[in-house]
C-alpha positions in Angstrom: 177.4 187.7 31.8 174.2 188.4 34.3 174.3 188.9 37.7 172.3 185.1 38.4 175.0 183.1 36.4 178.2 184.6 38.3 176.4 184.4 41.5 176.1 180.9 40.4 179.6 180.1 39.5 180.6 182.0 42.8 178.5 180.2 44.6 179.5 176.6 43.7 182.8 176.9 44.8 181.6 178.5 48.1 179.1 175.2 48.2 181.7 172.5 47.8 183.9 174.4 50.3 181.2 174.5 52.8 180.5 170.7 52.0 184.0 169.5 52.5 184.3 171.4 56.0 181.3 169.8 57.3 182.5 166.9 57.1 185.9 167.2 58.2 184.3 169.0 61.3 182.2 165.8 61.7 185.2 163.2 61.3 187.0 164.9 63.6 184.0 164.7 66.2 183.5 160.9 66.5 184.3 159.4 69.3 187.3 156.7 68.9 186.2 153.1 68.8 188.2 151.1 70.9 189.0 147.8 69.0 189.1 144.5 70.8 191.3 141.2 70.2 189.2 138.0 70.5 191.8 136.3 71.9 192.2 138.6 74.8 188.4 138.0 75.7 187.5 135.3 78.4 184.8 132.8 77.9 182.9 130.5 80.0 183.1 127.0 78.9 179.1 125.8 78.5 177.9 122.4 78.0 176.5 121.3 75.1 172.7 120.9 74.4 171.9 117.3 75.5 174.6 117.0 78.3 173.6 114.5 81.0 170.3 115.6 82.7 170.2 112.2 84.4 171.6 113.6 87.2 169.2 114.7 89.5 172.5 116.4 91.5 172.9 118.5 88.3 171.6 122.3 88.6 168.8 123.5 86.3 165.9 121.7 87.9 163.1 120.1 85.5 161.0 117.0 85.6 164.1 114.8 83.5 166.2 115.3 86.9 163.7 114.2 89.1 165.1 110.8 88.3 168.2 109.1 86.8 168.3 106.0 84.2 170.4 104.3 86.5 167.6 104.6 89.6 164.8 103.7 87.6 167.0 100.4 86.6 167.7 99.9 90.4 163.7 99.6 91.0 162.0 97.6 88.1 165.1 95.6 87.2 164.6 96.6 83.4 167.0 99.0 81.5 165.6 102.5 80.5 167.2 105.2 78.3 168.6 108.3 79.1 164.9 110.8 80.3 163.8 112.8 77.4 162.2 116.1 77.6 159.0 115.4 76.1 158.2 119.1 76.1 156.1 121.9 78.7 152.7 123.4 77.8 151.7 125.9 80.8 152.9 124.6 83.7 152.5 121.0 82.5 156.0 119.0 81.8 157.0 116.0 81.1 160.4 113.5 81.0 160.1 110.5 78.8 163.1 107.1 80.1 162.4 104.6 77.0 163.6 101.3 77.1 166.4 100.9 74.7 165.1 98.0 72.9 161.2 97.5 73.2 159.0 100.2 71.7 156.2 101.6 73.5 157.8 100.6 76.4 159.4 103.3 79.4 159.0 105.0 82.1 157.0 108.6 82.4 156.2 111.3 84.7 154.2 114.8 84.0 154.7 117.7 86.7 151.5 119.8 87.0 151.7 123.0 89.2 149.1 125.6 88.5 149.7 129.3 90.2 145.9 129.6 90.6 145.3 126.5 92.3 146.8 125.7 96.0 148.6 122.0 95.2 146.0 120.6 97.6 143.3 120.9 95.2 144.8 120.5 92.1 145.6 117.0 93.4 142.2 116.6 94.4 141.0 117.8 90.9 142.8 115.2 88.9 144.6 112.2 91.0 142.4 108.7 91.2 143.1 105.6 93.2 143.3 104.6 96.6 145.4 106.0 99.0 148.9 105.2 99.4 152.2 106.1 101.1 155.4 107.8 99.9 157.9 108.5 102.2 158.1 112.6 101.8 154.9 113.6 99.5 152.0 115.0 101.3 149.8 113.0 99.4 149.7 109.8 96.9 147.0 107.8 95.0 147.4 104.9 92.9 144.9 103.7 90.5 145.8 100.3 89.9 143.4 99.6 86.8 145.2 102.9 84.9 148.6 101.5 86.6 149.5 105.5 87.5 150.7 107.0 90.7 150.1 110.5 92.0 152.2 112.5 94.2 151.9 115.7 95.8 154.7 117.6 97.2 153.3 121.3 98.4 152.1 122.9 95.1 153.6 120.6 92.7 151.7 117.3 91.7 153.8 114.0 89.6 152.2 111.1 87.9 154.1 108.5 87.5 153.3 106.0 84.6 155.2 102.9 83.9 154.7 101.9 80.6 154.0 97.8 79.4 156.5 96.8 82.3 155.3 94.0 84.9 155.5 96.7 88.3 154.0 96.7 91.3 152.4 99.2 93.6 155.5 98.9 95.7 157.9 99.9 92.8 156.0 103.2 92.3 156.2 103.9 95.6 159.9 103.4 95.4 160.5 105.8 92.5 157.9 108.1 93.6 160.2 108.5 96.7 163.4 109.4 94.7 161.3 111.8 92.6 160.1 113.6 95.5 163.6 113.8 97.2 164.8 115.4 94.0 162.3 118.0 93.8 
């Protein structure tokens, strides 16, 4: 036999017993996982998506709790729906309150805030009508031809639309009220 081949065969043996040392070394150097029973874990109870943003007392802020079904009802004497998110782009969002039965037909309002542009003129920017009061807002036009109010409230600006319903200017002004007081 050469040298090579029982250098080889010695070798082999030498290898595997090398091999199973490393990793015995290296089980024996991994730190213990402490295991964990679900059931010993607390939780916090979270609402479910959809749970009442009518109420503009509820926490979390956004344009849907600026006003509540049952306030809007109190004011144009119609039913509305429950307000709908109808989505944010920028720092433009919006709450839809449908009526339950008529199509087309609901209340609206769009917050526009823009942290370039003071409130002041922003509103100045995009608002038309003639000058009107809302107890609270800084400012408030309504345009009686496009039937919209706006409102501004420091840097935040609201139009108010009230869609196919028979309102007056008074009746904005009356909801424009609540919506600043919830801001």
């Amino acid at each position: 036999m050469s040298g090579y081949a029982t250098a080889s065969r010695a070798l082999s043996p030498l290898s595997a017993a090398a091999l199973l040392g490393s990793l015995a070394a290296c089980a024996s150097d991994e730190p213990e996982i402490p295991t964990v029973d679900p059931n010993d874990l607390e939780t916090d109870v979270l609402e479910p998506d959809g749970a009442d943003r009518d109420d503009p007392q509820d926490s979390g802020g956004g344009v849907c709790h600026l006003l509540s079904a049952e306030e809007i009802e109190t004011v144009i004497a119609e039913p509305v729906g429950k307000g709908e998110a109808m989505g944010e782009l920028g720092e433009v969002a919006s709450c839809m309150w449908p009526h339950p039965e008529v199509e087309h037909q609901g209340v609206s309002v769009l917050s526009i805030s823009d942290s370039d542009i003071p409130g002041e003129e922003l509103f100045d920017s995009i608002a038309s009508g003639e000058p009107t009061e809302v107890g609270g807002a800084d400012e408030a036009v309504f345009d009686e031809d496009s039937e919209n109010l706006w409102v501004r409230s420091e840097e935040t600006v609201l139009q108010l639309q009230l869609h196919a319903f028979a309102s007056s200017e008074d009746e904005f002004g009356e909801l424009a009220e609540v919506m600043v007081g919830n801001l």
